[in-house]
matplotlib code that plots the C-alpha trace (Angstrom):
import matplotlib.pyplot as plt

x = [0.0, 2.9, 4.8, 1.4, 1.2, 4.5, 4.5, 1.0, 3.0, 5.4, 3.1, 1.3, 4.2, 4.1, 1.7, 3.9, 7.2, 6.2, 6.5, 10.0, 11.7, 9.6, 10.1, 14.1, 14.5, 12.3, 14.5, 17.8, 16.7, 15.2, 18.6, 20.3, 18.0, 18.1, 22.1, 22.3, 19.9, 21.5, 24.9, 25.8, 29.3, 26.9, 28.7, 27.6, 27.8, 24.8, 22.6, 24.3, 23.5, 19.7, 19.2, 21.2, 18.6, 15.8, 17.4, 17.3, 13.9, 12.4, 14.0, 12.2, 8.9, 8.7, 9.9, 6.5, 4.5, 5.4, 4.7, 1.7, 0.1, 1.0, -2.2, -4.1, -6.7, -5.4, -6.7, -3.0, -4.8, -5.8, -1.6, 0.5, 1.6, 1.9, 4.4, 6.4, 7.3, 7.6, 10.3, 11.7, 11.8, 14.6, 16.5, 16.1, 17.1, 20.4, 21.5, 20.8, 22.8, 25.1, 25.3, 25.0, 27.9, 30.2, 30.6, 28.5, 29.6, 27.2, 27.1, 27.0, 23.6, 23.0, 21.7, 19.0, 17.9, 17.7, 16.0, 13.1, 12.9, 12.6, 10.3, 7.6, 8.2, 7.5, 4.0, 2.7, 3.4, 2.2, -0.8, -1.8, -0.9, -3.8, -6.1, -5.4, -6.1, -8.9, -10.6, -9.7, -11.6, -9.8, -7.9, -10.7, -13.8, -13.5, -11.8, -13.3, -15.9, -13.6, -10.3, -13.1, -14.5, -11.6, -10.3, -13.1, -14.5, -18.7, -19.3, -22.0, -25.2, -24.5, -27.7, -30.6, -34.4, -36.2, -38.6, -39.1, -41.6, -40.6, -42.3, -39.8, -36.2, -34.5, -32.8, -29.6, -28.8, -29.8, -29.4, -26.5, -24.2, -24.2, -22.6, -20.3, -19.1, -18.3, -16.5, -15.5, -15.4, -12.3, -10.4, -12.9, -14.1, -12.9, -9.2, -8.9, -10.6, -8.8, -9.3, -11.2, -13.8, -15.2, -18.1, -19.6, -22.5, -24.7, -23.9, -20.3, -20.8, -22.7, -19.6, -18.0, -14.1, -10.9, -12.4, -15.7, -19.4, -19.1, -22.8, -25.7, -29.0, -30.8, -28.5, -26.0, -24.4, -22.9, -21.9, -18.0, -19.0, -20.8, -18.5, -15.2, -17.2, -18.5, -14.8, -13.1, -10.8, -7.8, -8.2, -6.3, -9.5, -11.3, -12.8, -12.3, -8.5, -8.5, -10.0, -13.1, -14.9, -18.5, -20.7, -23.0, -26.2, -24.5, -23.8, -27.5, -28.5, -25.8, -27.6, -31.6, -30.7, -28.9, -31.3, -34.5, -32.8, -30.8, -32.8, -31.5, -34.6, -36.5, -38.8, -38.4, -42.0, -42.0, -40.5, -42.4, -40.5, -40.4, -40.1, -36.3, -36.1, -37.9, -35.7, -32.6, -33.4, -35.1, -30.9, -29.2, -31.0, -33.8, -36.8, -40.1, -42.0, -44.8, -47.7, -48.7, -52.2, -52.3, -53.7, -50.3, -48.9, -51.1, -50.3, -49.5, -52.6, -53.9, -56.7, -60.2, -62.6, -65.0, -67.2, -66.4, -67.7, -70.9, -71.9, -71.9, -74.7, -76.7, -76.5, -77.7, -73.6, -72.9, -68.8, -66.4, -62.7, -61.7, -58.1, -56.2, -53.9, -55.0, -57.1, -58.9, -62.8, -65.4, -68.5, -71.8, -74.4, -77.8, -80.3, -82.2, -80.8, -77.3, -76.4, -73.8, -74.1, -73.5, -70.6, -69.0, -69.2, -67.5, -65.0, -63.9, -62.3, -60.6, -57.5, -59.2, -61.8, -60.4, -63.5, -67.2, -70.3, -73.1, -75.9, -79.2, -79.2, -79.0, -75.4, -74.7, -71.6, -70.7, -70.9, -68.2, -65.7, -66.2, -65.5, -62.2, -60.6, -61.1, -57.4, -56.6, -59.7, -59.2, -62.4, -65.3, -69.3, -71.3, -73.8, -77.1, -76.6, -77.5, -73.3, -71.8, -68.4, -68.6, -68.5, -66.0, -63.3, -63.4, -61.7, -58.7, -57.0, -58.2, -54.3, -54.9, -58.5, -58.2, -61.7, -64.5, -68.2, -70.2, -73.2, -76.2, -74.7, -74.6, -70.9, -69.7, -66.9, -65.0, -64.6, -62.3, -59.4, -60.1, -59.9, -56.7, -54.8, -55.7, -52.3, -53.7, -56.9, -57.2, -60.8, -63.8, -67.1, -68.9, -72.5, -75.5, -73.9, -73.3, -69.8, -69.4, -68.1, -65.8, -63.8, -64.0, -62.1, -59.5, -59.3, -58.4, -56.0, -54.0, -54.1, -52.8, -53.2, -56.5, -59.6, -62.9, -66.1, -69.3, -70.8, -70.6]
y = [0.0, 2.3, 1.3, 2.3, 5.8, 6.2, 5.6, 7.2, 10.4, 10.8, 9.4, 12.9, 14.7, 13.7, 15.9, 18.6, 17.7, 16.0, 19.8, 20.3, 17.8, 19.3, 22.8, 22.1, 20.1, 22.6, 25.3, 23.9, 22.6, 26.5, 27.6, 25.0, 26.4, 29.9, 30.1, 28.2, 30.6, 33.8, 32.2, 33.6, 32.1, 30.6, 27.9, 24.7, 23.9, 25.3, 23.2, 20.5, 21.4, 22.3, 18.7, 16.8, 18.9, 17.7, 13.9, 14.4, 15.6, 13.5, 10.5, 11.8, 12.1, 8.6, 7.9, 9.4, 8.4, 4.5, 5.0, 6.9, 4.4, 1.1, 2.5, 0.5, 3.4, 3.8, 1.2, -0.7, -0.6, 3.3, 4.4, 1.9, 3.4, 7.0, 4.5, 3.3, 6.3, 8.0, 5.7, 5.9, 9.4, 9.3, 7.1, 9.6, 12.6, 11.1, 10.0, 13.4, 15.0, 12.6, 14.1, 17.6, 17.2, 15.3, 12.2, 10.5, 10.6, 8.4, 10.0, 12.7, 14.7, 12.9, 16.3, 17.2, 13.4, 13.4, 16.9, 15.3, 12.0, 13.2, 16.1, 13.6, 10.9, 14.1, 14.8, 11.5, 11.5, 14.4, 13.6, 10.1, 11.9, 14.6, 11.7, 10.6, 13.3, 14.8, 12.3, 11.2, 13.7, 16.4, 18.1, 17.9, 18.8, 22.6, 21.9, 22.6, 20.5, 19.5, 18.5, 17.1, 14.6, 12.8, 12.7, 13.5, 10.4, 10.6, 9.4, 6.4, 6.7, 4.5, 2.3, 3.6, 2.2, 4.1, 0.8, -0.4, 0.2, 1.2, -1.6, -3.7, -1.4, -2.5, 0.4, -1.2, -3.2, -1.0, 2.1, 2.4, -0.4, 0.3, 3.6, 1.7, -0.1, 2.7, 4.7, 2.5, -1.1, -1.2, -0.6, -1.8, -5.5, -9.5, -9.0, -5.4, -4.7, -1.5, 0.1, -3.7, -2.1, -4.8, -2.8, -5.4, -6.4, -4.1, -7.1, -6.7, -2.6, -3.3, -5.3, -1.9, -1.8, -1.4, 2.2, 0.5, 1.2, 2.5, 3.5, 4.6, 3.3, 7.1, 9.2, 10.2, 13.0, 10.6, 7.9, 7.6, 6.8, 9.5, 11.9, 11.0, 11.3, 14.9, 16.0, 18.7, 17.2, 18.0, 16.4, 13.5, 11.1, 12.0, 9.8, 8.4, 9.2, 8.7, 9.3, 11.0, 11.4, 10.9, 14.0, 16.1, 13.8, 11.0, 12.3, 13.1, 9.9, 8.4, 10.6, 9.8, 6.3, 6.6, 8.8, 6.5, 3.2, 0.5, -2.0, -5.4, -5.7, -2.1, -1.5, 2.0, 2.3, 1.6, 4.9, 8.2, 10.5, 14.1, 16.3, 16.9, 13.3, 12.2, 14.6, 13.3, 9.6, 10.9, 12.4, 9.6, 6.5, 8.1, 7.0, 7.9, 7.6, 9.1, 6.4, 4.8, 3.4, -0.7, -0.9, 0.2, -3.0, -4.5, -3.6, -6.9, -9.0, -11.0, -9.6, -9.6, -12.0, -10.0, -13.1, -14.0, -9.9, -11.0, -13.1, -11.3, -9.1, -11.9, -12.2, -8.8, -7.1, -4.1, -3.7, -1.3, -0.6, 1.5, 2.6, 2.7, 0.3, -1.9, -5.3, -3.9, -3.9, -2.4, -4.5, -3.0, -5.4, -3.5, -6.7, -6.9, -10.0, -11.2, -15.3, -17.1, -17.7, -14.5, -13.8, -17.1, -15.3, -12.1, -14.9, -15.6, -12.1, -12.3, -10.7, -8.1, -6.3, -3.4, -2.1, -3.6, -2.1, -4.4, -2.0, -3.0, -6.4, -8.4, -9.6, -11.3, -12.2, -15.6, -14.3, -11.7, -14.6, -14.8, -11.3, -11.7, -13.8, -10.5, -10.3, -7.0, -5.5, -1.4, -0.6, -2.1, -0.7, -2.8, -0.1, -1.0, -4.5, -6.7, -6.8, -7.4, -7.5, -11.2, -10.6, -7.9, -10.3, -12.1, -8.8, -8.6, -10.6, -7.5, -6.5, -3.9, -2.4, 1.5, 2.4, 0.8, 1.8, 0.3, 2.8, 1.6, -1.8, -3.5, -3.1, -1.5, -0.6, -4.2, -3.6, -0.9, -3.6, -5.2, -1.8, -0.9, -4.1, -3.6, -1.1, -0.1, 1.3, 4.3, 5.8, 3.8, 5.3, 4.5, 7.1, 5.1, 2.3, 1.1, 2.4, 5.1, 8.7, 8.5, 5.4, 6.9, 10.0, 7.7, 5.5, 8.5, 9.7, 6.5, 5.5, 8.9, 7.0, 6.2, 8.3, 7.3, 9.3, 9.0, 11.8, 12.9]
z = [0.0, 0.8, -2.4, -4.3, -2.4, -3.5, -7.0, -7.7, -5.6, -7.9, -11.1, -10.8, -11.3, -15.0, -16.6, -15.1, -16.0, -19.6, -21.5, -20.3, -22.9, -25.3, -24.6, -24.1, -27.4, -29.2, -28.0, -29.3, -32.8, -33.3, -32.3, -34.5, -37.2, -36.6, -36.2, -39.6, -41.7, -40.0, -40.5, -36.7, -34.3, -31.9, -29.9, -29.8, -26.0, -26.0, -28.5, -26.8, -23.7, -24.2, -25.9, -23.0, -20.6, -22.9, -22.3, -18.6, -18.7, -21.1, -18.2, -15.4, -17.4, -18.7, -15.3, -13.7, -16.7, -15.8, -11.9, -13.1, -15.2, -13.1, -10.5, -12.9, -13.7, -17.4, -19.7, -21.3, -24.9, -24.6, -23.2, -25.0, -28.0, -25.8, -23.1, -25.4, -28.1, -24.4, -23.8, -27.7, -27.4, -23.9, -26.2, -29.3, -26.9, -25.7, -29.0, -29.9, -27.3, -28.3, -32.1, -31.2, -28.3, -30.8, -28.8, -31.7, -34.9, -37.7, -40.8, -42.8, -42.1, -38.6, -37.5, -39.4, -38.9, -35.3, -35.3, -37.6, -36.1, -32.7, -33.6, -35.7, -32.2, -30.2, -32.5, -31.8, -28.0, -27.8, -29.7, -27.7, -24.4, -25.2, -26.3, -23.1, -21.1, -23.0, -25.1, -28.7, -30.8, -28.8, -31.1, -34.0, -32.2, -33.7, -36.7, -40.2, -41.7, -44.4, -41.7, -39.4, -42.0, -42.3, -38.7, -36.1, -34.6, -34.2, -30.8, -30.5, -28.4, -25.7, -26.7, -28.0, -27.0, -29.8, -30.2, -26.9, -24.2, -21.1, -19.4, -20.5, -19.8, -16.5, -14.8, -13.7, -16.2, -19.5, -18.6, -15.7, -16.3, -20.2, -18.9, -16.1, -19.3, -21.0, -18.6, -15.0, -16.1, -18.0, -14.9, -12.3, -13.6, -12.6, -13.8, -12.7, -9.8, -9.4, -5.9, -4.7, -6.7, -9.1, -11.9, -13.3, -11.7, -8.9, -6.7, -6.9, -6.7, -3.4, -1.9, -2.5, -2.6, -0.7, 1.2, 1.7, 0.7, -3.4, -3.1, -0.3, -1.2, -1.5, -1.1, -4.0, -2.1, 0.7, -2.0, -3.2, -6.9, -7.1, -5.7, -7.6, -10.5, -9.9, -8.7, -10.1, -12.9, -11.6, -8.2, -7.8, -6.5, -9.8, -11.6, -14.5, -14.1, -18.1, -21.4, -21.7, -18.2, -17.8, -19.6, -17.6, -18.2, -17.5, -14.0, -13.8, -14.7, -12.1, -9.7, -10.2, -9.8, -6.6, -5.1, -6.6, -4.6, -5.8, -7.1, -9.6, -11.9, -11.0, -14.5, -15.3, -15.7, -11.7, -11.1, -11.4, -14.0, -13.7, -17.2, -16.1, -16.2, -19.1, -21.2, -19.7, -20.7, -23.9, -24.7, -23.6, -25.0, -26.9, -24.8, -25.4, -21.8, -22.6, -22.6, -25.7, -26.4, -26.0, -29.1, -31.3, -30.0, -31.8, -35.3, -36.0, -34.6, -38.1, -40.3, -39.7, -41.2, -43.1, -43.0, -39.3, -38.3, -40.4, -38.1, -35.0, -36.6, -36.6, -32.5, -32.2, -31.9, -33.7, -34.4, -35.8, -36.3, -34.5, -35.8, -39.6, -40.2, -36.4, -36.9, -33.4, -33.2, -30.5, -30.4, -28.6, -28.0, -28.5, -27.1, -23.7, -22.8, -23.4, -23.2, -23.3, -26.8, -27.7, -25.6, -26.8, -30.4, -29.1, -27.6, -31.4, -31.5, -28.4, -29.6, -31.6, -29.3, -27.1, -26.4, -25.2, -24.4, -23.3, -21.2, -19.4, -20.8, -17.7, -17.7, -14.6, -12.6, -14.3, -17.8, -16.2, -16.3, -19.6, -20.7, -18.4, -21.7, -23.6, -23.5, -25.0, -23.8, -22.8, -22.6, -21.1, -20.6, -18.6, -16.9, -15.7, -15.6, -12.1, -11.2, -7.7, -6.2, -7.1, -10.7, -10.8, -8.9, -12.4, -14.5, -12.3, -15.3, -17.7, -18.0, -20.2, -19.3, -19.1, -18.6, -16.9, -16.7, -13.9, -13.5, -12.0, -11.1, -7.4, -6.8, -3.2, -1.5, -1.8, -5.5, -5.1, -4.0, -7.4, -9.3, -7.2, -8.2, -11.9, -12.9, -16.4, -14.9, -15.1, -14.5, -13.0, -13.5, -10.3, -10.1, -8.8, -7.2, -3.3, -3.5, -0.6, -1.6, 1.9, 0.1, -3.2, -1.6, -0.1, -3.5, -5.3, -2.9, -2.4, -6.3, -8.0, -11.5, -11.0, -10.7, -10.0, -10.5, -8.5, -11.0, -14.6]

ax = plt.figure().add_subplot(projection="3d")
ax.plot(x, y, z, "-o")
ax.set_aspect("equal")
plt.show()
């Protein structure tokens, strides 16, 4: 642990010592250059001495580079061309001290060779250290269009969930750890678990590292990730210590899902969104959260049977489609009396109805069970029809039923635990039934999705 101390001590000395070969070797090939073209009695010492002080320096910088990059924070793929034409260049300086001093002797225009060998080395250490530091597309990001074209790098949406419902996108492992691989695990995974910190799963994040606790469930303030992450740049606890560090809705994101609790297989439509956040995921993965009717997922259900919808006319069932380019149907039934029969007809579209209306035609609480197969039915009118509590157990497998019309039916207070256990619903239309205003009040106020209405 002390050795590590040590080494990551004087490893952060490199960023300040790394310009001094360049400046010094710089300085003497301009003096080389400019003593030639003026054709002045400049002596030599000191070229000589300028590139032995460029040597020296260029020692101490690969020096710190090393002890700076064996912390394990830099990623060996991302720092090994910058190591080693770091190292190339030390060599390159001291043979060139070497020529200018006179001590080396190869051939005939050594010294105009080791000035442009060790200025090109010089470009492309230079280069991969900023790339480094500051991210690849660095040194291009305000270039022209016509320089950028050819070397600015586009950077890649993380993911993007353009197509997918967010009933279906888990927190942790689509949207946090997609960014954890992008930015932490690379030094914080099985192999590397720089720190004790191993990245790769939230389990493993939990176990926290070599300083303890990574994260606190709630609070993002108080958790280490968090703050290295939000650090000022140039503090030495910042993370990551390399590349590009995480961008400003990145660190949002980081944030919300500290603060919303630390959960394996949270949905992301279990957590209430505020606009803030429903832009910030809307950036970063190109979510749409707002709410989408059932009935788009249904695009691809298989045509209607124009003969089929013939014959529910004949039972007394009026139907109609209710949306371009959607194979979905509302059927009214405009008897006195439904049966059975009838419903068994409707049955034959199960896929295809989103929307019933049977009204004062005596449907009972057994036939109920049979409108619960409906199973992509969102809307459902059964007013004025002899209903109880008993009956209304059976829709609790409606997954998708938004509205629900039970006026003038028998249904009290019980049913509310039915409608509250139902997540699509969303309104219940209640007026002139046994359901008491009092639990209506509380309903409303413990379901904030749901709203039911004792009145028009």
């Amino acid at each position: 642990m002390i050795v590590f101390d040590i080494s990551s001590f004087f490893g952060r000395f490199h960023p300040l010592v790394v310009h001094l070969p360049i400046g010094f070797i710089f300085l003497a090939i301009f003096l080389e250059i400019y003593v030639a073209y003026k054709k002045l009695n400049f002596s030599r010492r000191i070229i000589s001495f300028c590139w032995f002080l460029g040597f020296i320096s260029s020692f101490f910088a690969a020096l710190f580079g090393w002890l700076l990059a064996s912390n394990g924070y830099y990623i060996e793929e991302n720092i090994y061309i910058h190591r080693w034409s770091g190292i190339l260049i030390v060599f390159l300086s001291f043979i060139g001290w070497g020529i200018k001093a006179r001590i080396i002797n190869l051939f005939k225009s050594q010294d105009s060779f080791i000035n442009y060998t060790v200025l090109i080395f010089l470009l492309i250490v230079g280069h991969q250290g900023g790339n480094i530091t500051h991210g690849e597309n660095y040194l291009f990001e305000y270039a022209p269009d016509f320089v950028k074209k050819y070397f600015y790098k586009e950077k890649n949406q993380l993911i993007s969930y353009k197509e997918k419902e967010i009933d279906s996108i888990e927190v942790f492992s689509e949207l946090i750890l997609p960014v954890f691989e992008n930015k932490c695990i690379a030094c914080h995974n099985n192999d590397i678990p720089s720190g004790g910190l191993n990245m790769v799963s939230l389990e493993k994040i939990l176990v926290g590292g070599a300083a303890g606790s990574s994260i606190i469930d709630g609070n993002s303030l108080s958790s280490p990730i968090f703050k290295r992450i939000t650090l000022p740049q140039s503090h030495s606890k910042f993370m990551p210590p390399s590349g590009e560090p995480l961008t400003y809705d990145e660190i949002n994101l980081i944030e919300w899902w500290i603060n919303n609790g630390i959960k394996n297989n949270i949905k992301l439509i279990d957590i209430e969104l505020s606009n803030e956040e429903e832009l910030l995921l809307a950036r970063l993965f190109e979510i749409d959260t707002k709410p989408k009717p059932w009935y788009e997922k249904l695009k691809n259900l298989e045509e209607l049977n124009p003969e089929e919808l013939k014959k529910l006319e004949v039972k007394n069932l009026s139907w109609k489609q209710l949306a371009n380019n959607y194979p979905v149907i509302e059927i009214k039934f405009n008897g006195n009396d439904i049966s059975d029969d009838v419903l068994n007809e409707i049955l034959k579209f199960n896929k295809h109805v989103i929307s019933l209306t049977i009204k004062n035609s005596g449907l009972n609480d057994s036939q109920i069970n049979i409108i619960s197969k409906l199973e992509n039915l969102m809307i459902l009118n059964i007013q004025n029809n002899p209903i109880t509590d008993d009956g209304i157990k059976s829709i609790n497998s409606l997954n998708h039923l938004e509205r629900l019309n039970l006026y003038g039916t028998n249904v009290t207070d019980k049913s509310l635990e039915t409608f509250a256990s139902i997540k699509s619903l969303k309104k219940i239309y209640l007026w002139n039934t046994k359901v008491s205003k009092e639990k209506i009040d509380e309903f409303n106020q413990e379901n904030k999705s749901k709203e039911a209405l004792l009145d028009f």
